[in-house]
Biotite code that builds the C-alpha atoms (Angstrom):
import biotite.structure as struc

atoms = struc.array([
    struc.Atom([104.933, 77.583, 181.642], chain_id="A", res_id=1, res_name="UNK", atom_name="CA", element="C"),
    struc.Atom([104.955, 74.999, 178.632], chain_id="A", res_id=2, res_name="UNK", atom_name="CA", element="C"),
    struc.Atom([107.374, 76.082, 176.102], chain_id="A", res_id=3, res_name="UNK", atom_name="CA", element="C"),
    struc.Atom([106.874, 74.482, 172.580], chain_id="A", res_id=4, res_name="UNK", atom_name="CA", element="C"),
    struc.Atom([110.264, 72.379, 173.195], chain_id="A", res_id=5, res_name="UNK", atom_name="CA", element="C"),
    struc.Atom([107.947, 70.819, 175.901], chain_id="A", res_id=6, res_name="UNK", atom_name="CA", element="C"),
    struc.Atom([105.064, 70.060, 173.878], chain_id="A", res_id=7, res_name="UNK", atom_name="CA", element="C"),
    struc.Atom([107.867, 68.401, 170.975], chain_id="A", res_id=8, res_name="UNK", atom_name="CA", element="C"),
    struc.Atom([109.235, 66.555, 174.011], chain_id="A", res_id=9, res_name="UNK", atom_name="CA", element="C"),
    struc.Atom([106.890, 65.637, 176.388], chain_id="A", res_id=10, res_name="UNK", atom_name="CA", element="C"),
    struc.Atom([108.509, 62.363, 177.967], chain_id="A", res_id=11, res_name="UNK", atom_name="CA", element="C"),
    struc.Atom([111.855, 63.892, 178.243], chain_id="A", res_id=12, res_name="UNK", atom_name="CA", element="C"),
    struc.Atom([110.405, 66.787, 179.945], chain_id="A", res_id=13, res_name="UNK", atom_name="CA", element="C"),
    struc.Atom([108.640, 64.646, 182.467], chain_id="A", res_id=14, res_name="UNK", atom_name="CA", element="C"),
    struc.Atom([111.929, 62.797, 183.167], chain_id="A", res_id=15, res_name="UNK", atom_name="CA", element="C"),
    struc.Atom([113.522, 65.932, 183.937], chain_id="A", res_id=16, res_name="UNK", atom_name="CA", element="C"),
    struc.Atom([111.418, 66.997, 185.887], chain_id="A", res_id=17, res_name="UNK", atom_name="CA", element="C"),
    struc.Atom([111.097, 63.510, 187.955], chain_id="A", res_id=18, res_name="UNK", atom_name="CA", element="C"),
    struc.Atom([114.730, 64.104, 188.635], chain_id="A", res_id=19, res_name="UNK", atom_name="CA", element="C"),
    struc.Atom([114.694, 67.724, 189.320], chain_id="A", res_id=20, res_name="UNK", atom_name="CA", element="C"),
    struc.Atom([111.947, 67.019, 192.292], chain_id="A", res_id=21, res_name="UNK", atom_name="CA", element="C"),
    struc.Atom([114.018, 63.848, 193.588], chain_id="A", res_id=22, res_name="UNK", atom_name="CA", element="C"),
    struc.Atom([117.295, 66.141, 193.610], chain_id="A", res_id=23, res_name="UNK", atom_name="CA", element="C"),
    struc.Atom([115.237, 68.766, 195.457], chain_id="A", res_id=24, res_name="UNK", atom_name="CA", element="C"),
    struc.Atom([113.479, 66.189, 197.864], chain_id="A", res_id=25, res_name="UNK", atom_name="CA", element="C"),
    struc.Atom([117.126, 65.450, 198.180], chain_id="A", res_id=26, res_name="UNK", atom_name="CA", element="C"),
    struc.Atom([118.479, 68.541, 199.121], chain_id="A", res_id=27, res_name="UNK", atom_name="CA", element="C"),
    struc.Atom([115.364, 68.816, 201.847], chain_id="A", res_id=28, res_name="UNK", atom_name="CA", element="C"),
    struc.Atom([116.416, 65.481, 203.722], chain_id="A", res_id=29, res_name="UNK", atom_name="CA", element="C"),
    struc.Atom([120.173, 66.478, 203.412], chain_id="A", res_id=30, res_name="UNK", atom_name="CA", element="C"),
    struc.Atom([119.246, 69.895, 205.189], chain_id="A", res_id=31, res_name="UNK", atom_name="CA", element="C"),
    struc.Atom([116.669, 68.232, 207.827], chain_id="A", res_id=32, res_name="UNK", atom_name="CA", element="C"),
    struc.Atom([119.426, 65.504, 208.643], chain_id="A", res_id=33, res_name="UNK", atom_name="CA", element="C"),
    struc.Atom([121.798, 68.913, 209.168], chain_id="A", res_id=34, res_name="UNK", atom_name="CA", element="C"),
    struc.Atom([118.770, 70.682, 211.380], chain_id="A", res_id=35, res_name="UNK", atom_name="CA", element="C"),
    struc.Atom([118.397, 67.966, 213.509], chain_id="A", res_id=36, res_name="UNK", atom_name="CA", element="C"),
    struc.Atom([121.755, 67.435, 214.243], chain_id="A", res_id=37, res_name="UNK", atom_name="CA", element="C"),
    struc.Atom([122.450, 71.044, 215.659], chain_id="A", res_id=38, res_name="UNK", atom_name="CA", element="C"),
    struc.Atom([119.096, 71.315, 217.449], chain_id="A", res_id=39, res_name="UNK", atom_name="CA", element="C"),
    struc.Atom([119.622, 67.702, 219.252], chain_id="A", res_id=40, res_name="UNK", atom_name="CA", element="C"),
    struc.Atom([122.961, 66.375, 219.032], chain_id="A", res_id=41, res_name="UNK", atom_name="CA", element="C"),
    struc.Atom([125.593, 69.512, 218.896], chain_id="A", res_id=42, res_name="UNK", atom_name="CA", element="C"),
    struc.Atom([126.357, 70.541, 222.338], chain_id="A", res_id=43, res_name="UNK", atom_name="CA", element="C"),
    struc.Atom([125.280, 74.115, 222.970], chain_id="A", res_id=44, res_name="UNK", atom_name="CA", element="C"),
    struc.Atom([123.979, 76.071, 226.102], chain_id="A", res_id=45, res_name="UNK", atom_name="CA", element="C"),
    struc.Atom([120.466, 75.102, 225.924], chain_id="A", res_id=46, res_name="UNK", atom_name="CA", element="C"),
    struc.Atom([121.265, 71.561, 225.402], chain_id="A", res_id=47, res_name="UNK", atom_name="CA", element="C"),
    struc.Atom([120.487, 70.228, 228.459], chain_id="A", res_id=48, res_name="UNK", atom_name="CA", element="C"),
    struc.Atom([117.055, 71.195, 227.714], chain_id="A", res_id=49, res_name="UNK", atom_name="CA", element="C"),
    struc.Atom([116.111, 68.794, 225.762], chain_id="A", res_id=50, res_name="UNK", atom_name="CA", element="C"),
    struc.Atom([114.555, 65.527, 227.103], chain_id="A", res_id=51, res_name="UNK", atom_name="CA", element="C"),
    struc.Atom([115.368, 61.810, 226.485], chain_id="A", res_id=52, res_name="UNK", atom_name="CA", element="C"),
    struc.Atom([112.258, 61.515, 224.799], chain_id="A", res_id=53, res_name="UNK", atom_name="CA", element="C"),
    struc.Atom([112.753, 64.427, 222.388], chain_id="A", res_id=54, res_name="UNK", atom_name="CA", element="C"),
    struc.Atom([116.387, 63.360, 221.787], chain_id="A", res_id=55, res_name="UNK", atom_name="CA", element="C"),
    struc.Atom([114.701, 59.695, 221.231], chain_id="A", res_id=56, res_name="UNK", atom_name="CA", element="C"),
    struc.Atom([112.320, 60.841, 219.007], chain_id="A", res_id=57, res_name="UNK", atom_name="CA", element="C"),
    struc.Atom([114.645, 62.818, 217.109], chain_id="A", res_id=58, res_name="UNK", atom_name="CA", element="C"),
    struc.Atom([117.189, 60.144, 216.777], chain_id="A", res_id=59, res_name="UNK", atom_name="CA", element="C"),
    struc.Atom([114.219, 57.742, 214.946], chain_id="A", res_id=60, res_name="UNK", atom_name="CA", element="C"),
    struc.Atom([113.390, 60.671, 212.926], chain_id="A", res_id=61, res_name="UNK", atom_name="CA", element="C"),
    struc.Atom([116.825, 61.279, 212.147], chain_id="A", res_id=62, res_name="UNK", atom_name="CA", element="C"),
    struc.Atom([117.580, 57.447, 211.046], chain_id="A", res_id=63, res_name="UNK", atom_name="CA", element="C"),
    struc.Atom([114.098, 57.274, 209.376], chain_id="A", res_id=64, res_name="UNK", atom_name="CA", element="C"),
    struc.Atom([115.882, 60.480, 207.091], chain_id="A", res_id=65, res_name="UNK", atom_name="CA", element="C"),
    struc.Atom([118.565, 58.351, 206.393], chain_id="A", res_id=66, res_name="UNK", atom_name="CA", element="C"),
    struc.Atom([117.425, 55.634, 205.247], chain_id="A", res_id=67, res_name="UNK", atom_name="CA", element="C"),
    struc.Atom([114.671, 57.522, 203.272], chain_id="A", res_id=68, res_name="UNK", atom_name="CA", element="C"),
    struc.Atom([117.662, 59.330, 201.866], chain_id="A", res_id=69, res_name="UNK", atom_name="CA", element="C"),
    struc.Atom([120.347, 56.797, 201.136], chain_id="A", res_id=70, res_name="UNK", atom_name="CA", element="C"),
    struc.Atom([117.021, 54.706, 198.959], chain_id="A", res_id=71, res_name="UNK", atom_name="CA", element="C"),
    struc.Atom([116.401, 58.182, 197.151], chain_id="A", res_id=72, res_name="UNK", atom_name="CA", element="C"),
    struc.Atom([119.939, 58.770, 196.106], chain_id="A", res_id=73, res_name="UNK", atom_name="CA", element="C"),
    struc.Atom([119.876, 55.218, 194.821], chain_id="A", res_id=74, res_name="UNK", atom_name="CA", element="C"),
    struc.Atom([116.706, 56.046, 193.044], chain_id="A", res_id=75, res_name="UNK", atom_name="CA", element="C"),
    struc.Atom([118.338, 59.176, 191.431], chain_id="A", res_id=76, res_name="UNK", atom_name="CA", element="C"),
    struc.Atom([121.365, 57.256, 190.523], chain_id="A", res_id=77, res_name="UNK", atom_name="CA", element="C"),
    struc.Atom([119.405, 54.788, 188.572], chain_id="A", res_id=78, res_name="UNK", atom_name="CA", element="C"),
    struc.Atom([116.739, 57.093, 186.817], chain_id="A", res_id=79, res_name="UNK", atom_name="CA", element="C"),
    struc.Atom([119.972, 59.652, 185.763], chain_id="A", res_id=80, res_name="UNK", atom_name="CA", element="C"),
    struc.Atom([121.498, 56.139, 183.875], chain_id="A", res_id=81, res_name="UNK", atom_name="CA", element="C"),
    struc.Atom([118.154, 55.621, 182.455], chain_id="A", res_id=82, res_name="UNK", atom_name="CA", element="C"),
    struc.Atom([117.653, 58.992, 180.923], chain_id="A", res_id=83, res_name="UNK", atom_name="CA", element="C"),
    struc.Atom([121.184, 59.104, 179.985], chain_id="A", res_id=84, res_name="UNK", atom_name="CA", element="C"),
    struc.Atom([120.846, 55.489, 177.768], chain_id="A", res_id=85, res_name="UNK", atom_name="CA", element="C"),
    struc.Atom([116.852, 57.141, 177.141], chain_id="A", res_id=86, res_name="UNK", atom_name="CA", element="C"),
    struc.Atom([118.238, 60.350, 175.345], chain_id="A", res_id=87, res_name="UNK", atom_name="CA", element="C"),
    struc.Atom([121.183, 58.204, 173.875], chain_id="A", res_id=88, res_name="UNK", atom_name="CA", element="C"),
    struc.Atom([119.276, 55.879, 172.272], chain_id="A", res_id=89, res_name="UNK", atom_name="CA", element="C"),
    struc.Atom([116.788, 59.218, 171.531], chain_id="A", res_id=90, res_name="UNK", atom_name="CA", element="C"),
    struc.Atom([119.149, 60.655, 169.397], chain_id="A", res_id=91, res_name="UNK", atom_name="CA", element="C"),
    struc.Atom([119.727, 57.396, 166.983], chain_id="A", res_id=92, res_name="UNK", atom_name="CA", element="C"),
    struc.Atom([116.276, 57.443, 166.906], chain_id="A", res_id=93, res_name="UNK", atom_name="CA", element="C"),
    struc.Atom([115.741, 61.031, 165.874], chain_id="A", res_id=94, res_name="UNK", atom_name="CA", element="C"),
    struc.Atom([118.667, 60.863, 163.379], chain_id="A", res_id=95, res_name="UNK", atom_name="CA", element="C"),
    struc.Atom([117.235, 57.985, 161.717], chain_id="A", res_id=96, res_name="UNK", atom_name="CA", element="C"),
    struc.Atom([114.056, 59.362, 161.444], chain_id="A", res_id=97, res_name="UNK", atom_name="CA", element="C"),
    struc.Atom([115.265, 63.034, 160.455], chain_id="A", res_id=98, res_name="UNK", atom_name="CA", element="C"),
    struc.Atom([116.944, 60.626, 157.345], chain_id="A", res_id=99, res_name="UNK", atom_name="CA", element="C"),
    struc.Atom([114.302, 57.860, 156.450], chain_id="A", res_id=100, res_name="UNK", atom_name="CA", element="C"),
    struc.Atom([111.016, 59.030, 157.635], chain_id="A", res_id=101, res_name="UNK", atom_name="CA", element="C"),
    struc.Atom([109.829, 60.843, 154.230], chain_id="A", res_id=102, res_name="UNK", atom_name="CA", element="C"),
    struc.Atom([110.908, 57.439, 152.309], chain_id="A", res_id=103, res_name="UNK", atom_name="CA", element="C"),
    struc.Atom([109.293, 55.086, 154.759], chain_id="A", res_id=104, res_name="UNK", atom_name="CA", element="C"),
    struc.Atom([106.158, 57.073, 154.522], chain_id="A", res_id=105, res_name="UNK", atom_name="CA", element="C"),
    struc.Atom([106.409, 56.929, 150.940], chain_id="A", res_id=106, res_name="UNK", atom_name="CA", element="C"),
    struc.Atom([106.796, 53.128, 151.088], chain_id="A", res_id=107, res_name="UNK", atom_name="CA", element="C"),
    struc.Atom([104.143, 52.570, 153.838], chain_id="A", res_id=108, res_name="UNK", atom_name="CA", element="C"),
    struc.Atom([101.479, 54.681, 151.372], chain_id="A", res_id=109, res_name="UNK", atom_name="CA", element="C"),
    struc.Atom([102.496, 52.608, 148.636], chain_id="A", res_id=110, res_name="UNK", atom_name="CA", element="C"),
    struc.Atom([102.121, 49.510, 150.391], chain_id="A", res_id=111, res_name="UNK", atom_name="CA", element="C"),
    struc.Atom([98.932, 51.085, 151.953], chain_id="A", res_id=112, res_name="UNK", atom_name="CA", element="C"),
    struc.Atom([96.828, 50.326, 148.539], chain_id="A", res_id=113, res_name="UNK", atom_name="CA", element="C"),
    struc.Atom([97.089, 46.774, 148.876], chain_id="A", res_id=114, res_name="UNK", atom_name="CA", element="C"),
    struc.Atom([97.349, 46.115, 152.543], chain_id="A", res_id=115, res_name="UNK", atom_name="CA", element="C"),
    struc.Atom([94.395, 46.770, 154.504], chain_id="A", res_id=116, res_name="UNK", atom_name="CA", element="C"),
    struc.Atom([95.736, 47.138, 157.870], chain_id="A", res_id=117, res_name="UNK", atom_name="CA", element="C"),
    struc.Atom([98.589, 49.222, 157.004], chain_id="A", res_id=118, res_name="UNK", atom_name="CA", element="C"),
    struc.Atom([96.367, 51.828, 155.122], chain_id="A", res_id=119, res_name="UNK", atom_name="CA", element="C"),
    struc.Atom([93.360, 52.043, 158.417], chain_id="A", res_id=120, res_name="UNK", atom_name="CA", element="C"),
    struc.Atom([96.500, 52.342, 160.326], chain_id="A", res_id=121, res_name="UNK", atom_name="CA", element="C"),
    struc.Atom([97.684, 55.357, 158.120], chain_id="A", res_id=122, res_name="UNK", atom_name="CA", element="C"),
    struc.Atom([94.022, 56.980, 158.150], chain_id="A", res_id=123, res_name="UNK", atom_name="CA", element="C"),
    struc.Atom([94.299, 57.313, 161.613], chain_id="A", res_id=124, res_name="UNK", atom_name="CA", element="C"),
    struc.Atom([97.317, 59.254, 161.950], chain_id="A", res_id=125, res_name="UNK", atom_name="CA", element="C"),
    struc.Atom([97.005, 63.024, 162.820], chain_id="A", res_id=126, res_name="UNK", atom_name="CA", element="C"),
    struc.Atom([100.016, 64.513, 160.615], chain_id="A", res_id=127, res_name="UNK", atom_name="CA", element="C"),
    struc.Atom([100.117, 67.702, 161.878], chain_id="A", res_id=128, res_name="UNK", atom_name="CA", element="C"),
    struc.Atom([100.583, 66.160, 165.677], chain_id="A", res_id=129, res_name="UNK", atom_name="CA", element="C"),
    struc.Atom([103.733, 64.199, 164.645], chain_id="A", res_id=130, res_name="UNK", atom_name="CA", element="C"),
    struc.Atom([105.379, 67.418, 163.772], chain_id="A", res_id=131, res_name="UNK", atom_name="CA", element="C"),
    struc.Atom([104.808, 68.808, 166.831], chain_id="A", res_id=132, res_name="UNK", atom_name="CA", element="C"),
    struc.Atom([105.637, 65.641, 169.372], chain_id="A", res_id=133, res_name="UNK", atom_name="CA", element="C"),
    struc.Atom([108.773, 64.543, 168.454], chain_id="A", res_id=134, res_name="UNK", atom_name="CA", element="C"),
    struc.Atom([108.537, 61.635, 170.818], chain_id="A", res_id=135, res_name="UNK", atom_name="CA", element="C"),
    struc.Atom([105.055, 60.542, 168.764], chain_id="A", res_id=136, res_name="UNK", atom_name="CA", element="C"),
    struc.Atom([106.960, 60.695, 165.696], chain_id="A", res_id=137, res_name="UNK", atom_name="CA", element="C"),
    struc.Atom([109.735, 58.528, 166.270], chain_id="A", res_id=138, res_name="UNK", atom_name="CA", element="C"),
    struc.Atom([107.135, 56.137, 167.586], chain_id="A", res_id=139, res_name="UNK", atom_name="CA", element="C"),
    struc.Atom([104.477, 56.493, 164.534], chain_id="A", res_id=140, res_name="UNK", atom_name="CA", element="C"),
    struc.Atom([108.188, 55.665, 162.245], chain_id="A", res_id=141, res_name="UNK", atom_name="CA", element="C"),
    struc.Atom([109.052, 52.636, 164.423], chain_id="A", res_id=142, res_name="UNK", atom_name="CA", element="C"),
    struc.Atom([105.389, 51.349, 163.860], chain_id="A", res_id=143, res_name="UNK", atom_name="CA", element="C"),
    struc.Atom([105.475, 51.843, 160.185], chain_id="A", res_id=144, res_name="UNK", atom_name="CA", element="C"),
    struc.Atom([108.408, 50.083, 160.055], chain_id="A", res_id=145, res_name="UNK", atom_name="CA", element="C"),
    struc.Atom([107.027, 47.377, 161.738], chain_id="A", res_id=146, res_name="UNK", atom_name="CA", element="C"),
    struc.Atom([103.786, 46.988, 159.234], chain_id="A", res_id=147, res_name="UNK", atom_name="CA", element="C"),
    struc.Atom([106.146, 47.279, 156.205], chain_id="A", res_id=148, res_name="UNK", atom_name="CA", element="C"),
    struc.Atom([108.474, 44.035, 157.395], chain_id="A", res_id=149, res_name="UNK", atom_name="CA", element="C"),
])
């Protein structure tokens, strides 16, 4: 289900959510390193069972998990830094567009009557859109900002 905090914050959503399924892949590789430790390596009655090629096969499966899962905590390290300096730097953003945007706007129009560029660029905007993507808004603001330097 898409709530509207979603729709304001679509990019922050989707980096949640790229997290969320990396901590979960996570958890799966944690729990089939556990799995095939007890089925092939714990000493139990039907242990003797098992044959060197299973045992062989499950050691490369169990070192393939590993690996796979040592490069995936890595990964999770790194995005969880990047969304932490993302939604830092998201904030600043957000507070100096909560504070400016109405006067930059103002600006931009008035600038808009004798600059050609900066006035298609203003036709094109959808207004109503930027108050419902948060993420679009701070972008349209750093743009204008841009065209007005």
């Amino acid at each position: 289900m898409i709530t509207p905090t979603d729709k304001k914050h679509p990019y922050t959503k989707e980096l949640q959510n790229t997290l969320n399924v990396a901590k979960t892949k996570c958890e799966c590789l944690q729990k089939r390193l556990d799995l095939i430790e007890k089925k092939y390596f714990t000493k139990h009655l039907f242990s003797f069972f098992i044959s060197p090629y299973a045992r062989n096969e499950a050691t490369l499966l169990k070192i393939s998990t590993q690996n796979e899962l040592a490069a995936l905590k890595r990964v999770i390290k790194e995005k969880e830094l990047y969304f932490i300096d993302y939604m830092k730097q998201y904030v600043e953003d957000m507070e100096e567009v909560e504070s400016n945007f109405e006067r930059v706007v103002a600006e931009a129009n008035e600038k808009a009557k004798t600059n050609e560029t900066l006035r298609v660029f203003l036709s094109k905007i959808i207004w109503e859109n930027l108050e419902k993507n948060t993420e679009a808004k701070i972008y349209f603001y750093k743009q204008i900002k841009k065209q007005l330097k």
